[in-house]
N, C-alpha and C positions, 0 to 999 in steps of 0.2 A: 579768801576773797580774790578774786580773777581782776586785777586791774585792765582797765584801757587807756591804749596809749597812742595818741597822733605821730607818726613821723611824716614831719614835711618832706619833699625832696627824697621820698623813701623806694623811688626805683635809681636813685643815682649812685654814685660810687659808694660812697662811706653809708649813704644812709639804707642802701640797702644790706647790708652786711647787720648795721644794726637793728632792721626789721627783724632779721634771721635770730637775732640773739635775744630779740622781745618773744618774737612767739615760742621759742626754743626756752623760754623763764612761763611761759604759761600768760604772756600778757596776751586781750586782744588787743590787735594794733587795725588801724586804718593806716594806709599811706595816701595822702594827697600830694601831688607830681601831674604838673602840665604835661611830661615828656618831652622839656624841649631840648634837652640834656640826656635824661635817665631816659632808661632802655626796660620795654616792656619785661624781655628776660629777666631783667635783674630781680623782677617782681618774686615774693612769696605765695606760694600759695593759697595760704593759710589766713593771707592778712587782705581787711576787706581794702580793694582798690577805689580812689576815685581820681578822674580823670579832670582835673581841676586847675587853676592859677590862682594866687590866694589874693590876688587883686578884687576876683571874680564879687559881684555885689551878695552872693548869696554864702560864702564863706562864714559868715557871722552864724549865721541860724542852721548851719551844716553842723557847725562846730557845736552849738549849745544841741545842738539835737542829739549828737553821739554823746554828749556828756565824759569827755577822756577827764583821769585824774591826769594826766602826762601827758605834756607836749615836746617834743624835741622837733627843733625848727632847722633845718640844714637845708630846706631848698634856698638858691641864691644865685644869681650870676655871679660868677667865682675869675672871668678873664681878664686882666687886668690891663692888658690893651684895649680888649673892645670898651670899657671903662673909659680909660682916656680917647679915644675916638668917638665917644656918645657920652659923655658923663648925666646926663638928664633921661636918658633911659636906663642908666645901670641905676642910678636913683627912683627910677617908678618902680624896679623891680627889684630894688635890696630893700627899702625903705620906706616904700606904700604896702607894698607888699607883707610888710613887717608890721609896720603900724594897722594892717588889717585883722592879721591874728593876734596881734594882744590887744587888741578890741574885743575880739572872740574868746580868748583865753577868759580874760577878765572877766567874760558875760557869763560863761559857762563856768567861773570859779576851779578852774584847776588847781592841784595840789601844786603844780609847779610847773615854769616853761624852763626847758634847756638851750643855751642857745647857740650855735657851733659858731664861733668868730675867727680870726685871725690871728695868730703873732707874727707871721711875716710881712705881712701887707700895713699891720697898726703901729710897728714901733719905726719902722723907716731903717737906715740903718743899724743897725745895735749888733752888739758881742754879750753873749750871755744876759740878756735881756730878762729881767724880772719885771713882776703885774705893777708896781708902781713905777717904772719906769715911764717918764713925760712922753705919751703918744707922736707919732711923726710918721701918717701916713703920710705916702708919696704917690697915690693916684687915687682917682675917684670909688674905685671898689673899697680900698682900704679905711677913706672919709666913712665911705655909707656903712660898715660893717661899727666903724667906731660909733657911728652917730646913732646907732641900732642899741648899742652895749647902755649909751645915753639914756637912752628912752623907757628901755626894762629899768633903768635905775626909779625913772619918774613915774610908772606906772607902779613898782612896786609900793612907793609910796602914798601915790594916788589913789591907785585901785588894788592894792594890798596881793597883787602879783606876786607871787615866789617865783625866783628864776636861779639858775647860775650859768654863766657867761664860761666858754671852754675856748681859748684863744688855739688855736692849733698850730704848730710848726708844718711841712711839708708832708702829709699823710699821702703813703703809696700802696700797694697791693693789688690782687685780682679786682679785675671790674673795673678799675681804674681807666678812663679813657685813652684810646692808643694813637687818636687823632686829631687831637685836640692840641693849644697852645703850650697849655700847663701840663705835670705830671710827668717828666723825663725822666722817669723808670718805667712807666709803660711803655711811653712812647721809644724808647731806646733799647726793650727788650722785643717789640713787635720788630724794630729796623733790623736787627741784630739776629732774627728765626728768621728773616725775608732777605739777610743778605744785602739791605740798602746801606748807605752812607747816612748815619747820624750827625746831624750840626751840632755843635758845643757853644751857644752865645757867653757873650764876655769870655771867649777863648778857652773855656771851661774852669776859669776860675772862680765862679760867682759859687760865694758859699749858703747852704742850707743846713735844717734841721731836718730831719728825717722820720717818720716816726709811724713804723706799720700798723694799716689799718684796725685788729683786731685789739691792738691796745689802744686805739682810740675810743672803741668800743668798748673797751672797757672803764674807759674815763667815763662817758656815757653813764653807764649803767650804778658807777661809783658816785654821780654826781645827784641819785634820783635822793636819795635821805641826806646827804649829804651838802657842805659849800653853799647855802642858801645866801642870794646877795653876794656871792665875789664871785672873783674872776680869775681863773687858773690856765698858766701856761700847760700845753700839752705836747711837750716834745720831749727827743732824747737826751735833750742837753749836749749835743756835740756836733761839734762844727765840720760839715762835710762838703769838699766841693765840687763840682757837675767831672771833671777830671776823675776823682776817685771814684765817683758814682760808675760811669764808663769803664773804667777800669777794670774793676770787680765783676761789672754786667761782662765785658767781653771775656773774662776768665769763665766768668760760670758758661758761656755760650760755648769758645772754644772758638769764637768766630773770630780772627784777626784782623779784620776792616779797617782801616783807621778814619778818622770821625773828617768832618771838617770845624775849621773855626773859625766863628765871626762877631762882631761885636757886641757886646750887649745890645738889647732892646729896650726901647724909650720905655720910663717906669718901673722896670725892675730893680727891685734890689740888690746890693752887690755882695751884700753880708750879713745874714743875719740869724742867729742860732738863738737858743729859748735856756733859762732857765725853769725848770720846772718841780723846785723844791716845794713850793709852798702846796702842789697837789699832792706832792710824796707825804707831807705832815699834815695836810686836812682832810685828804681825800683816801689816805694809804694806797695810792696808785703810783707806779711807775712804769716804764718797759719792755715788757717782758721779751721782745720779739729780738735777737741782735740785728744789725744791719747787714750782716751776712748772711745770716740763716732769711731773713726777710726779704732779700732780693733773689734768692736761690724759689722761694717759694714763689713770689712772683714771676719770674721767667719762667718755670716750668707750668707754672698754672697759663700764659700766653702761649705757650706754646702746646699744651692740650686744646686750648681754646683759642684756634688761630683764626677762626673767621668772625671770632666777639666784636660787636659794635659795627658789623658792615650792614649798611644798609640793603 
């Protein structure tokens, strides 16, 4: 049997990676993506496109029309500034948005919704944070991603939803956007091929969880039989900070530059790293990618691909 499977937000970074490894498994896939983010390129060929927003009023009868067993949901406003500069629009569109498709899930009875969330934006600050650990976002993206994890709990019970909830640490790789807010691995291996001056906020001490795309994708793909009703951290378990991150990018480059540094930015977090055991014992997933070998792959894929994402 040929499964079909919806990815939301399926020409954007991660989720286009994951279309690639649906149809590449023999699934059909639709991707629906506004493009207000993802980039027509990132598209597969192979996977039927629509040009959509999941607010849109006809999402419901799109979705029960294709009949997918699988949905994995990853379109979202992901900035967490523009978040606190707008909080009532980054809520129409994490969270109406969200409550549109598991309306539609529902109606169309999928085997399961996946749903891509947070661990750095939902525990606030934390050191080796695990899935029970008491939530503490710290800006409106991080509420509405929590408030989302909420509601698949209520619809499962309501409307007999299968879902599981993937919290992610800091996922980087190709595709990754090189001009955007978030993502300082992109963005400091595009600076770093062009010769500019990289900024370091919070003086590049602010620590993250790192954790390369195609292992994401593989939590993904771990999570479809898999984790029904919980919610699993997805990182590498190590505490890495934007300093070493630099470091390493300017060794693989060869480029000497030295960065600038300024203070953190309002909402960021200053520290927060994931445990991620309870996916290694439910899920049998862990890491496979090191953070050396993974940033070696990302720079060089920027730098094959140096005009990705120019408009």
């Amino acid at each position: 049997m040929r499964y079909k499977a919806i990815v939301t937000g399926g020409a954007g970074f991660i989720g286009s990676h994951l279309v690639d490894r649906l149809v590449s498994q023999d699934f059909e896939v639709m991707v629906i993506d506004n493009l207000s983010t993802g980039l027509q390129e990132n598209l597969n060929k192979e996977a039927k496109f629509l040009n959509k927003d999941l607010r849109d009023n006809d999402i419901e009868a799109i979705i029960e029309s294709y009949s997918p067993e699988y949905i994995f949901h990853l379109a979202a406003q992901i900035d967490v500034r523009k978040s606190l500069k707008d909080p009532i629009w980054d809520e129409n569109i994490n969270i109406e948005g969200t409550l549109n498709l598991l309306n539609a899930a529902s109606n169309a009875k999928v085997k399961k919704l996946i749903f891509s969330s947070t661990g750095g934006a939902i525990y606030g600050e934390a050191r080796n944070a695990k899935e029970d650990r008491l939530p503490c976002p710290l800006s409106p993206y991080g509420v509405a991603k929590l408030a989302c994890e909420h509601y698949l709990r209520v619809y499962s019970q309501w409307k007999d939803l299968s879902f599981t909830v993937l919290r992610y640490g800091n996922v980087y790789g190709p595709r990754q956007d090189p001009f955007g807010e978030a993502g300082v691995i992109a963005i400091f291996s595009r600076q770093l091929i062009l010769g500019q001056k990289p900024v370091l906020y919070g003086y590049g001490r602010m620590i993250r969880d790192y954790v390369y795309v195609a292992d994401v994708v593989e939590a993904n793909i771990r999570a479809l039989e898999r984790g029904n009703g919980e919610i699993y951290n997805i990182g590498a378990g190590k505490a890495t900070s934007v300093n070493d991150i630099f470091g390493l990018l300017r060794n693989i480059s060869g480029n000497n530059i030295e960065p600038e540094l300024k203070e953190a930015r309002e909402g960021e977090t200053l520290e927060v790293w994931l445990n991620s055991q309870k996916a290694f014992r439910e899920l049998g997933w862990k890491p496979e990618v090191s953070l050396e070998d993974g940033l070696k792959r990302t720079y060089n894929w920027f730098k094959e691909h140096n005009s990705y994402g120019t408009k």
